[in-house]
LONU-457716 format. One line per 3 residues: number of its first residue (from 1); their letters; for each residue x, y, z of N, C-alpha, C, O, CB. Coordinates in Angstrom, 3 decimals. Glycine has a CB too. Layout:
N
NUM) a) X,Y,Z,X,Y,Z,X,Y,Z,X,Y,Z,X,Y,Z; ...
This chain:
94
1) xxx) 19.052,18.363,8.908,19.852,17.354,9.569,20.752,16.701,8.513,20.300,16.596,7.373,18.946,16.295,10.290; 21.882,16.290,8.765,23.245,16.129,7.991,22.778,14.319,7.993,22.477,13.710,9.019,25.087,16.807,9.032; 22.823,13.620,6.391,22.793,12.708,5.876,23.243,11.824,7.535,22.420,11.114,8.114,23.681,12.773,4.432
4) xxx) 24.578,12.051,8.035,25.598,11.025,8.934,24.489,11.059,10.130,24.220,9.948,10.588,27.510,11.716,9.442; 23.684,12.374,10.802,23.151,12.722,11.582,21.805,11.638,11.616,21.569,11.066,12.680,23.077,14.107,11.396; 21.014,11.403,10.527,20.147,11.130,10.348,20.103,9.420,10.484,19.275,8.695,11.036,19.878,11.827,9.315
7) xxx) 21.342,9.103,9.745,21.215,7.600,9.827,22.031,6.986,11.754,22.162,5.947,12.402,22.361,6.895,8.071; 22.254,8.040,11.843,23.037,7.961,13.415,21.320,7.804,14.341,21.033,6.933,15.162,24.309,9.998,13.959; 20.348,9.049,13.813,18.914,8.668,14.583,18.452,7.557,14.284,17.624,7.017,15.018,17.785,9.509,14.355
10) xxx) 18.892,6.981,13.140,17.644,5.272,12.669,18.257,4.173,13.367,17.615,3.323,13.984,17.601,4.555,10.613; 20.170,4.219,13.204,20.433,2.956,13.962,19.993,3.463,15.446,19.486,2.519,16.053,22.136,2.385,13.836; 20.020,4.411,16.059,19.834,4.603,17.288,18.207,3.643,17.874,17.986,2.868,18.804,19.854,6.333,17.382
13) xxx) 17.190,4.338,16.530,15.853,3.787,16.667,16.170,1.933,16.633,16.128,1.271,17.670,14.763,4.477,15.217; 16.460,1.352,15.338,16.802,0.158,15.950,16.973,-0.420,16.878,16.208,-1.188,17.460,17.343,-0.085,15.791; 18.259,-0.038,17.184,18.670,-0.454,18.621,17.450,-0.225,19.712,17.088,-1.206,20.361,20.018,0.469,19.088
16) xxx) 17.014,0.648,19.857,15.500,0.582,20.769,14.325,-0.055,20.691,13.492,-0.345,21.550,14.934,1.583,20.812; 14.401,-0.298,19.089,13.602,-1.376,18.892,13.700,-2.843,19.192,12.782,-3.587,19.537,13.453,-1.324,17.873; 15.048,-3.153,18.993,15.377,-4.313,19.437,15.674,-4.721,20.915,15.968,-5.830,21.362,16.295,-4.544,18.767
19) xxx) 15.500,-3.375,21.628,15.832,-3.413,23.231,14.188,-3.573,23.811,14.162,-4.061,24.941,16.774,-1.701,23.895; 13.277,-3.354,23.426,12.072,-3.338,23.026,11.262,-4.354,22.922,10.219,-4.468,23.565,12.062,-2.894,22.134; 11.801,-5.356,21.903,11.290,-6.750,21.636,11.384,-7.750,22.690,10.619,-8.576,23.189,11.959,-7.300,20.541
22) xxx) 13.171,-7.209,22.929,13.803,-8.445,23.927,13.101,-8.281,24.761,12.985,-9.282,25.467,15.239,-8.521,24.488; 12.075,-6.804,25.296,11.349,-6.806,26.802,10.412,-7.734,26.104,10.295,-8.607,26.964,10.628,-5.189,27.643; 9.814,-8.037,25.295,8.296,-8.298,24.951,7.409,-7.286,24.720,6.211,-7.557,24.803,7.675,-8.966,25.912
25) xxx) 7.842,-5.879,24.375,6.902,-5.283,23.826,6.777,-5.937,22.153,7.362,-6.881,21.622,7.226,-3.715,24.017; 5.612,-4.846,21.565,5.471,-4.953,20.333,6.278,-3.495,19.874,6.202,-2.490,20.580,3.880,-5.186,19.951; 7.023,-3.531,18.645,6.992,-2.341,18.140,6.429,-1.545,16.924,6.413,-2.427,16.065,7.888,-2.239,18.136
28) xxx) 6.110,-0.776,16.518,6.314,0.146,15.430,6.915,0.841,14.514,6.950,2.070,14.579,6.157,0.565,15.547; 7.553,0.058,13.389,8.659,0.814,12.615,8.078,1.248,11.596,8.866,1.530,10.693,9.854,0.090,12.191; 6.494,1.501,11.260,6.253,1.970,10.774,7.088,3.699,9.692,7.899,4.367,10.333,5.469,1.691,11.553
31) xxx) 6.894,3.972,8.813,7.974,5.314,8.282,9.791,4.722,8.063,10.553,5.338,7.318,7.958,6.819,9.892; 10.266,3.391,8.897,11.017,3.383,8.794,11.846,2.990,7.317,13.054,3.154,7.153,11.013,2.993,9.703; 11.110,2.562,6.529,11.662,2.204,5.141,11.886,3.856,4.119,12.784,4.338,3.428,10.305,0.959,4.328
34) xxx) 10.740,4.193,4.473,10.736,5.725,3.829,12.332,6.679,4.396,12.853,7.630,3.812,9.007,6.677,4.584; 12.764,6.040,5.629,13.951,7.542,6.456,14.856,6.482,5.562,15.603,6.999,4.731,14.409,7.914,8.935; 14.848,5.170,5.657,16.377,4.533,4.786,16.320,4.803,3.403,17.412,4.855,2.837,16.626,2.764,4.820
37) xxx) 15.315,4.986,2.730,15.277,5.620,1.422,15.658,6.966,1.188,16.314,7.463,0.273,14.110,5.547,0.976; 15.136,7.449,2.164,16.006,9.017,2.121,17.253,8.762,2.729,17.862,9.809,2.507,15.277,10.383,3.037; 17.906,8.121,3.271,19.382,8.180,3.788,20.023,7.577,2.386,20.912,8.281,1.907,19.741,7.141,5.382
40) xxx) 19.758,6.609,1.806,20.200,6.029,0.895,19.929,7.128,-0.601,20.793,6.997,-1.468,19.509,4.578,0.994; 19.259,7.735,-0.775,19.138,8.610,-1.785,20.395,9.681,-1.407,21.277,9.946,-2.224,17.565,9.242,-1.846; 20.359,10.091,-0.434,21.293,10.980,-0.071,22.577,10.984,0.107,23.260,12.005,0.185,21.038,11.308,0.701
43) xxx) 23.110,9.483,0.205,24.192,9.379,0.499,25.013,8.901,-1.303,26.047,8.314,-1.621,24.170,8.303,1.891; 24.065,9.432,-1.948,24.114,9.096,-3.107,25.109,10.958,-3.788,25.688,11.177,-4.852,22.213,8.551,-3.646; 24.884,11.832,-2.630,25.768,13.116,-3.253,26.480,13.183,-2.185,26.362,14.340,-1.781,25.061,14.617,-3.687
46) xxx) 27.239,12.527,-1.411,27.839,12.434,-0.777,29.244,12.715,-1.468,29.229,12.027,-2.489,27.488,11.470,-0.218; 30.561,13.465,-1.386,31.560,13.729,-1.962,32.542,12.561,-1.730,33.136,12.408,-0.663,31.953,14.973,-1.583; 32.669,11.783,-2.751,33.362,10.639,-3.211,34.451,10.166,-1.808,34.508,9.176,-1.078,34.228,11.103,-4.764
49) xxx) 34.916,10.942,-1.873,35.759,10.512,-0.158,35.126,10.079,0.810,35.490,9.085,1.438,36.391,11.611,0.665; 33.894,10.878,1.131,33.011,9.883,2.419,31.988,9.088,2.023,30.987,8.967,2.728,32.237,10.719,3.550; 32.093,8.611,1.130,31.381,6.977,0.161,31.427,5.798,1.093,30.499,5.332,1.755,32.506,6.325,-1.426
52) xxx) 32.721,5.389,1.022,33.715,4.411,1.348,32.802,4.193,3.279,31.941,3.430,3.717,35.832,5.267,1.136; 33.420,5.049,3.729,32.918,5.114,5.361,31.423,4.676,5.345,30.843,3.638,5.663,33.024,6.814,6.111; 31.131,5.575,4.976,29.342,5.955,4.893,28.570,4.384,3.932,27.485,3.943,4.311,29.032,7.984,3.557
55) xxx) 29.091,3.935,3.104,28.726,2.756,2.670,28.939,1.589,4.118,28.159,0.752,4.571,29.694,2.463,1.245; 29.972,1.884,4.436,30.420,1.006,5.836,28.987,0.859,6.851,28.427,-0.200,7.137,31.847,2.022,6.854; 28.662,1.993,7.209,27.788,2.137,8.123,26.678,1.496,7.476,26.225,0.529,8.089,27.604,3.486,8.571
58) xxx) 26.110,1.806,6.353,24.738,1.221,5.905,24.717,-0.279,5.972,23.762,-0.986,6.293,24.383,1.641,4.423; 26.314,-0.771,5.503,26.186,-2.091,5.669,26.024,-2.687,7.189,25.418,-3.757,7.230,27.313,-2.616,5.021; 26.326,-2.331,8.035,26.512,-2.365,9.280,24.883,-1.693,9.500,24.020,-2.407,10.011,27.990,-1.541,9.828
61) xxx) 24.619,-0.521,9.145,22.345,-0.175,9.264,21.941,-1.667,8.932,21.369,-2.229,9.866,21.234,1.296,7.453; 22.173,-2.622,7.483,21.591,-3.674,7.426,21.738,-4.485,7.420,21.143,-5.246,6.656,21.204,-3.827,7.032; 22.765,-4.923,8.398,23.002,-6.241,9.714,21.883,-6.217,10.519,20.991,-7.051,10.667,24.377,-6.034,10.882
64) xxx) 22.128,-4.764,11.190,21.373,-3.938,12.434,19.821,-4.620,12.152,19.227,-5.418,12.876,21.425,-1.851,12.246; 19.420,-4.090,10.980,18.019,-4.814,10.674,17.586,-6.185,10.419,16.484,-6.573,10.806,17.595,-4.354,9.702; 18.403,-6.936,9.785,18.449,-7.885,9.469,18.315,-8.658,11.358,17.535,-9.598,11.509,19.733,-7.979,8.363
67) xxx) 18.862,-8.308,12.188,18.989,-8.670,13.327,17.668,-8.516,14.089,17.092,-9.431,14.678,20.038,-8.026,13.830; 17.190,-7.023,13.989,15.641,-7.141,14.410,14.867,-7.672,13.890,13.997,-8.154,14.615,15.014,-6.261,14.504; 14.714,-7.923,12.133,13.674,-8.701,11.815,13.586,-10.360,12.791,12.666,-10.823,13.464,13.879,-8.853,10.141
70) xxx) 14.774,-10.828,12.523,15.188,-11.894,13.526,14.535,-11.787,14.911,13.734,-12.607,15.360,16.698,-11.842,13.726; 14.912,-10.831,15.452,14.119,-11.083,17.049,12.710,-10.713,16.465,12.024,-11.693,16.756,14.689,-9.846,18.651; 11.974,-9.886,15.845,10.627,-10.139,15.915,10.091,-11.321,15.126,8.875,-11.496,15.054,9.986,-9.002,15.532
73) xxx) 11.087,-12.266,14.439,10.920,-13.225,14.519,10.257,-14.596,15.252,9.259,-15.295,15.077,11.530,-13.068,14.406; 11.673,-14.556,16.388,11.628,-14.905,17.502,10.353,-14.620,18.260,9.500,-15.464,18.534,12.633,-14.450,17.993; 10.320,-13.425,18.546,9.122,-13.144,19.668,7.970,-13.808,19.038,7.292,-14.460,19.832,8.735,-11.433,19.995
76) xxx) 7.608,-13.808,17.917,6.242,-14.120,17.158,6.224,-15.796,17.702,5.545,-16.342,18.572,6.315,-13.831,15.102; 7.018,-16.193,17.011,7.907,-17.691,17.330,7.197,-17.881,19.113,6.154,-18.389,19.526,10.318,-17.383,17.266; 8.066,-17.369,19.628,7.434,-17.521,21.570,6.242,-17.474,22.191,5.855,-18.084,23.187,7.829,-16.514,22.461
79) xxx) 5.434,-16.305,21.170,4.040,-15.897,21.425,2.872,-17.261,20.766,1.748,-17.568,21.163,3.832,-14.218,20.542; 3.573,-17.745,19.824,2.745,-19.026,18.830,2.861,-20.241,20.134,1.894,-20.974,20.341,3.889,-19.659,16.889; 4.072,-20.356,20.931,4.195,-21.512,21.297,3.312,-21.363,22.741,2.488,-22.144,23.217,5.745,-21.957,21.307
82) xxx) 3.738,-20.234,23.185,2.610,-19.839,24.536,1.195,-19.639,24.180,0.334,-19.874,25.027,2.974,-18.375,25.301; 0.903,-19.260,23.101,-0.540,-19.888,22.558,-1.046,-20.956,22.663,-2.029,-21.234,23.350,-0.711,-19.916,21.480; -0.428,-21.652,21.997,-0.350,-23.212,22.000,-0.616,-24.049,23.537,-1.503,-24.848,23.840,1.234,-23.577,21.449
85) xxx) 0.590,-23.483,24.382,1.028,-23.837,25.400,-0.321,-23.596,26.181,-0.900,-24.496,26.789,2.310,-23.171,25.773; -0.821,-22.128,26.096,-1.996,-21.969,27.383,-3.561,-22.535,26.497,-4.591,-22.490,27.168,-2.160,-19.791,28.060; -3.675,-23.106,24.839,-4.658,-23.730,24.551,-4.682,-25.208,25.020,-5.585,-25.765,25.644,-4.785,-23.559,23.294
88) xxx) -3.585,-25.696,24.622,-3.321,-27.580,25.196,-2.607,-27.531,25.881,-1.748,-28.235,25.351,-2.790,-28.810,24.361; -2.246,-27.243,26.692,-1.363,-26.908,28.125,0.365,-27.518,27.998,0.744,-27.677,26.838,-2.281,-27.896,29.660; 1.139,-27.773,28.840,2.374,-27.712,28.753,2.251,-28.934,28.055,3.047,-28.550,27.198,3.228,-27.526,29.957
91) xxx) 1.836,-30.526,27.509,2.399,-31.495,26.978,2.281,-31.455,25.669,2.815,-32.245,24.891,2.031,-32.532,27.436; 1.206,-30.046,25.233,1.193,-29.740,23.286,0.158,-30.492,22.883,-0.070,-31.287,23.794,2.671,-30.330,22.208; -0.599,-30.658,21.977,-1.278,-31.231,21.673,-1.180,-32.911,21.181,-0.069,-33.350,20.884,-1.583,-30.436,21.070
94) x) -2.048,-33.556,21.134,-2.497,-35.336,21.239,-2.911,-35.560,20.156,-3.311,-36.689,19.870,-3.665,-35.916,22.256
């Protein structure tokens, strides 16, 4: 699979991950640091002309992430307060 191919499958995975959260599932990105290490190693013999582009996209891969860490943020965030919420009920604790 072609370096462009590969990081085209991870933002794809993102994006499902983050479509994912917003339901309230949990996800698994487990392996995912290992495929950006290999995209990023690789884009390292990339022929000097498609640098430029291909740097584009990674920066734009780590928005992408930077954005899901954020919503599983969030969700953790929602799940603490509905904890809360169904231990001392809707007025929070006294």
């Amino acid at each position: 699979m072609s370096v462009a191919a590969r990081l085209e499958e991870i933002t794809a995975a993102i994006a499902e991950a983050r479509r994912a959260v917003a339901a309230g599932a949990l996800v698994d990105m487990s392996g995912l640091d290992a495929a950006i290490g290999e995209i990023c190693d690789a884009a390292r013999t990339l022929p000097a002309a498609e640098r430029d582009a291909f740097a584009e996209r990674l920066v734009a891969l780590a928005a992408a992430l930077d954005q899901l860490a954020l919503d599983i943020v969030h969700q953790r965030e929602a799940a603490q307060r509905q904890r809360a919420n169904d231990a001392y009920g809707q007025e929070g604790p006294r």
